[in-house]
C-alpha positions in Angstrom: -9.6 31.3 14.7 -9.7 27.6 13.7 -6.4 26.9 13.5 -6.2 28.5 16.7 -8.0 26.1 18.0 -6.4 23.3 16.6 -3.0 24.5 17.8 -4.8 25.1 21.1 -5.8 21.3 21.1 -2.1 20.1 20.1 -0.8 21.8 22.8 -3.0 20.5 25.8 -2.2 16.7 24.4 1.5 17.3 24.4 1.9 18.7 27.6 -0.4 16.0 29.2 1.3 13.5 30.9 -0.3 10.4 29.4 1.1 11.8 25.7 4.5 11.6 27.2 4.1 8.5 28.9 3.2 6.7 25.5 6.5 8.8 23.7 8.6 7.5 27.1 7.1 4.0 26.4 7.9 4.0 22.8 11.2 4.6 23.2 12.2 2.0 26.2 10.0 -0.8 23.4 12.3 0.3 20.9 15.1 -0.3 22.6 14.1 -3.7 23.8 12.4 -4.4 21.0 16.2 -4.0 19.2 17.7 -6.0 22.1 15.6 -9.1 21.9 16.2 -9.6 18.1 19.9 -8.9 18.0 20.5 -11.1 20.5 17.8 -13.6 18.6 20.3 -13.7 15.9 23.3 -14.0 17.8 21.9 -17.3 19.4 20.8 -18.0 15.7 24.5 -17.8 14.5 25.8 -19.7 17.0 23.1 -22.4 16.7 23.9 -23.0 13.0 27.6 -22.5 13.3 27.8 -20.2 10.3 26.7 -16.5 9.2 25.5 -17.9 5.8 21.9 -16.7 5.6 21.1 -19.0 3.1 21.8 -22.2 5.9 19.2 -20.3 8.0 16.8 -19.7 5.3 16.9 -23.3 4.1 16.6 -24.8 7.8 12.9 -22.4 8.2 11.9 -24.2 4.8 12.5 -27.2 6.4 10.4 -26.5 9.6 7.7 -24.8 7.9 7.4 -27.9 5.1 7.2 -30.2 8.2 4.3 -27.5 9.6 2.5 -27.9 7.0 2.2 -31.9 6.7 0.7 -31.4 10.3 -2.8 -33.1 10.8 -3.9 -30.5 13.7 -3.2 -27.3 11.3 -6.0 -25.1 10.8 -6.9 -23.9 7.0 -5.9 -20.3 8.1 -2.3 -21.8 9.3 -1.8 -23.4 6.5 -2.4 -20.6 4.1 -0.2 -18.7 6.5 2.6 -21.2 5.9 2.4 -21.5 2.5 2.7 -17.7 1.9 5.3 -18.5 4.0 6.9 -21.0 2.1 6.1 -19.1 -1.2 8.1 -16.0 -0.3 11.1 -18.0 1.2 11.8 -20.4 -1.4 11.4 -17.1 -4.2 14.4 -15.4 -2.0 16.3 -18.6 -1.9 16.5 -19.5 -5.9 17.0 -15.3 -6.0 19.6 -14.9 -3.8 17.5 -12.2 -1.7 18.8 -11.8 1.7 15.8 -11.5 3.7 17.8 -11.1 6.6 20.1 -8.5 5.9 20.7 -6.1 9.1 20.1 -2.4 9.2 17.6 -0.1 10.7 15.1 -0.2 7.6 14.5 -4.0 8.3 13.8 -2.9 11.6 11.2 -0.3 10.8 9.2 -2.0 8.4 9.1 -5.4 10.7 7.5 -3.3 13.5 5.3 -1.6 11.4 4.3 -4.8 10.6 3.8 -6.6 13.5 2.6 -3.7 15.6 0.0 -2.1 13.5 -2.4 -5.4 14.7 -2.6 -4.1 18.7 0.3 -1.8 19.6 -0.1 1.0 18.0 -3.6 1.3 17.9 -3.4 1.5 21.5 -1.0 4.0 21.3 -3.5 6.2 19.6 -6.7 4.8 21.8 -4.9 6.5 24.5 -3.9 9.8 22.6 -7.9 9.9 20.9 -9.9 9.0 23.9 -9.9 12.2 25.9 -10.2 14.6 23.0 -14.1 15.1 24.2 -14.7 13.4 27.3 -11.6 15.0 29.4 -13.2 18.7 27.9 -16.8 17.2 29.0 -16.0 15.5 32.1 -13.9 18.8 32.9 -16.3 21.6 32.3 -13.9 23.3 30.2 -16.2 22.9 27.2 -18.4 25.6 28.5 -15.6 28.2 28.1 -15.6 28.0 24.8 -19.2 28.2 24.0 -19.4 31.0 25.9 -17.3 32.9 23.3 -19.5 32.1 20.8 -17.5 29.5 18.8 -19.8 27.2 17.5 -20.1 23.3 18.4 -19.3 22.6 14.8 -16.0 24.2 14.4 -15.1 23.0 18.3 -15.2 19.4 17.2 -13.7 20.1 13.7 -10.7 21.5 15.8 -10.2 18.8 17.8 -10.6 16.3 15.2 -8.0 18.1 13.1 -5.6 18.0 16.5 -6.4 14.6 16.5 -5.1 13.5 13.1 -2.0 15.3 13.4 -1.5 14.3 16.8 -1.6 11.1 15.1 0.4 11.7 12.4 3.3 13.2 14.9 3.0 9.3 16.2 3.8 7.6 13.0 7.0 10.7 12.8 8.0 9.6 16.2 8.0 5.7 15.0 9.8 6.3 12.3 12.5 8.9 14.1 12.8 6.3 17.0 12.9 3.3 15.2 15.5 4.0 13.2 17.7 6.0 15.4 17.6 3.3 18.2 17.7 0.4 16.1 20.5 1.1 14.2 22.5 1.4 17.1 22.3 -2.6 17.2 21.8 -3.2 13.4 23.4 -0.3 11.4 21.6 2.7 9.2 22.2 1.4 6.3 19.9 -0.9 3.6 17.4 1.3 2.2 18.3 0.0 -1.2 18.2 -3.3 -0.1 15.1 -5.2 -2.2 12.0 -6.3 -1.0 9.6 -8.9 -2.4 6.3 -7.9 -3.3 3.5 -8.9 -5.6 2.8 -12.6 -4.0 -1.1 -13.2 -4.0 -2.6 -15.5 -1.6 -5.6 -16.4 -1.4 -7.4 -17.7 2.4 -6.7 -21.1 1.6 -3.9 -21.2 0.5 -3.2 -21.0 -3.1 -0.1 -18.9 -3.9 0.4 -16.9 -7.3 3.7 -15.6 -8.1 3.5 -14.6 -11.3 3.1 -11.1 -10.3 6.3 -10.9 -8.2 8.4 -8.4 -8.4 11.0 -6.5 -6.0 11.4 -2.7 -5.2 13.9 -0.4 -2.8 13.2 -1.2 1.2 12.6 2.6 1.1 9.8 2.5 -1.4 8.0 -0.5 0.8 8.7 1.7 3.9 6.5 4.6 2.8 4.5 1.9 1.8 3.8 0.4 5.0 4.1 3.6 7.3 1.3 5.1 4.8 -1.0 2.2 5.3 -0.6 2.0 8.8 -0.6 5.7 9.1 -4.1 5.6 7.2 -5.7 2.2 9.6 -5.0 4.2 12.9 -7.3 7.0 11.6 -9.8 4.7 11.6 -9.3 4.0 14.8 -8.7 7.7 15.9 -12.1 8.4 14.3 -13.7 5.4 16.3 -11.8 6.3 19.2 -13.1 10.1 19.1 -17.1 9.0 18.3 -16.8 7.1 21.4 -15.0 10.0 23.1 -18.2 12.3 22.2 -20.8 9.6 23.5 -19.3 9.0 26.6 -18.1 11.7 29.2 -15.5 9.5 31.2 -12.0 9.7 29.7 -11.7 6.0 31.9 -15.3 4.6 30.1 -13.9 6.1 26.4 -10.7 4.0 26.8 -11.8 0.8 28.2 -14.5 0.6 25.7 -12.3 1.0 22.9 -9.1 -1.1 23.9 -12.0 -4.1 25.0 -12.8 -4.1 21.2 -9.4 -3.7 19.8 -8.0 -6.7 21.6 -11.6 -8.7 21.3 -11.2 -8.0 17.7 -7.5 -8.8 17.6 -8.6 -12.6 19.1 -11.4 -12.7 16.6 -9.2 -12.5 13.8 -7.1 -15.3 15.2 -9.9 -17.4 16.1 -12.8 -17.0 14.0 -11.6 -16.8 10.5 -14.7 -19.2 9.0 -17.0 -16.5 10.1 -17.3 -14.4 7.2 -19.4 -11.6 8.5 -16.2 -11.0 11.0 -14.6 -9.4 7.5 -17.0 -6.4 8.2 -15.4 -5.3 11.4 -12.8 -2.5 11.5 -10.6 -4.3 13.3 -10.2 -7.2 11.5 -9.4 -5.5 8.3 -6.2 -2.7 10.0 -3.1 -4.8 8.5 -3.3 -3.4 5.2 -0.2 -4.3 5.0 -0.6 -8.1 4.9 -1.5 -7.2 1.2 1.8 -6.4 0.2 4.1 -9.1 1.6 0.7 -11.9 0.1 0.1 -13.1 3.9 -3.7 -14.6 3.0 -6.4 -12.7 4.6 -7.9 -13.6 7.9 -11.3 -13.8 6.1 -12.1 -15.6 2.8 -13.2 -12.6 0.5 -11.5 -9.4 2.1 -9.0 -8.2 -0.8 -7.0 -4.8 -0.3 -9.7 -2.4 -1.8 -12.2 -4.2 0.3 -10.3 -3.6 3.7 -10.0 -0.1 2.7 -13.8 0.4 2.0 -14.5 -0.9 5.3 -12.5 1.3 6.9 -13.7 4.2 4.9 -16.9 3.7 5.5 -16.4 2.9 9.8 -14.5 6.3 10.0 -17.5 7.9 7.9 -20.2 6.8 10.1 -18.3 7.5 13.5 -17.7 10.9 12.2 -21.1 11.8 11.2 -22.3 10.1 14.6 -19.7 12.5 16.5 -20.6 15.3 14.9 -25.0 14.6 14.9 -24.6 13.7 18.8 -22.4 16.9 20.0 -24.4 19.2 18.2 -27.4 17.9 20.4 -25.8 17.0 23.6 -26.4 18.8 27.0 -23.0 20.6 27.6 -24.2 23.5 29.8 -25.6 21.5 32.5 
């Protein structure tokens, strides 16, 4: 009977319109997404005259040295730049090609970049129905009436949710690659990537833990860290979907503190009890490539903790307040 109701609950999200809009959406980023940064290096190549990476490499040295010498440069940017630095001038004396084309690169640079707002959204807007529409709609009443109990109605959803979540990240991952290395090619998931560089939030850089691994080692690496940050914001995202009965409310509330969140990681990094938020501690995957933490103080088992312990209390908050709530009237 549970799983029943869990495939029940997959099957309403997936034939919902807004689900297909965000896979429809996905897709047409993808492909833009693919555009923009072949054609960045095209206007690259021709800039510098030459397909030698290392000419490219060396010239981004040279900008970010004369970045860092500048007067108006926050403590945060400069940490950020000499990570930066670190990490370039490591690939340069190894003859690493950090840009080497191929679909890989592709997928683990917008895993990066897109675990801070984009993706999140995309599962704000997949989590924030999962109560309220059933609320808002009546249809919660049906089921009571067959005597399933409260208890294993949310479980249900929540399980939907997860994998509704995890058929996201599969959907990245498909889409990614297959549209991307129609620009860049398939191949490179041998290539090597740098990990191991420790920064710390102002700006001292350790490399004497450096080492490199495959691209496809670092890519279940990344997906699996972003994979785990968006459940903490499905969780969130579903606690708010059981306090509030608007779908409309559930979503504006939740993308308002994403993105506020998002700008208070940019803005207020000397505020240090901004490293207790959620949302300022999703790119878990800054902790791999040694970009310095927005926060003075957060390290990698500290992020998780406080996402750990977020999803825990939204969860138990769900769960306390639907037990109690007034469905039938």
């Amino acid at each position: 009977m549970f799983w029943q109701l869990v495939s029940n609950e997959i099957v309403k999200m997936l034939r919902k319109r807004r689900f297909q809009v965000v896979m429809a959406i996905l897709l047409v980023l993808m492909a833009v997404f693919s555009y923009a940064e072949h054609e960045a290096i095209l206007v690259m190549v021709r800039q510098l005259g030459t397909t030698d990476w290392h000419v490219r490499l060396q010239q981004e040295i040279t900008h970010d040295l004369n970045r860092l010498h500048n007067p108006f440069a926050s403590a945060a940017e400069k940490a950020g730049i000499q990570a930066t630095l670190a990490e370039a001038q490591y690939e340069l004396s190894h003859n690493i090609n950090p840009y080497a084309p191929g679909a890989p690169s592709f997928m683990h640079t917008f895993m990066d970049e897109g675990i801070t707002l984009l993706i999140p959204l995309f599962v704000i807007v997949i989590a924030s129905d999962m109560v309220s529409s059933e609320m808002s709609g009546g249809t919660i009443k049906m089921l009571l009436t067959r005597g399933v109990s409260r208890t294993r109605i949310l479980a249900s959803k929540l399980v939907a949710l997860f994998l509704l979540v995890a058929m996201l990240f599969a959907a990245i991952a498909i889409t990614s690659y297959v549209v991307s290395g129609a620009f860049f090619g398939y191949g490179g998931f041998g290539l090597p990537v740098i990990m191991g560089f420790q920064t710390s939030a102002n700006g001292t850089v350790d490399i004497s833990h450096v080492y490199t691994l495959p691209q496809w080692e670092y890519l279940l690496m990344t997906f699996g860290l972003g994979f785990f940050a968006c459940l903490a914001v499905a969780s969130l995202a579903f606690m708010v979907s059981t306090l509030v009965r608007s779908t409309a409310s559930s979503m504006g509330i939740m993308m308002a503190g994403l993105i506020a969140g998002t700008l208070l990681t940019a803005l207020a990094s000397n505020w240090t009890l901004a490293k207790y938020l959620p949302v300022v501690n999703l790119q878990l995957m800054n902790y791999l490539n040694g970009t310095p933490p927005p926060v003075a103080g957060m390290t990698f088992a500290f992020s998780l903790g406080v996402l750990v312990i977020w999803s825990a209390a939204a969860l138990v908050i769900s769960f306390q307040v639907f037990a109690r709530k007034d469905i039938m009237g």
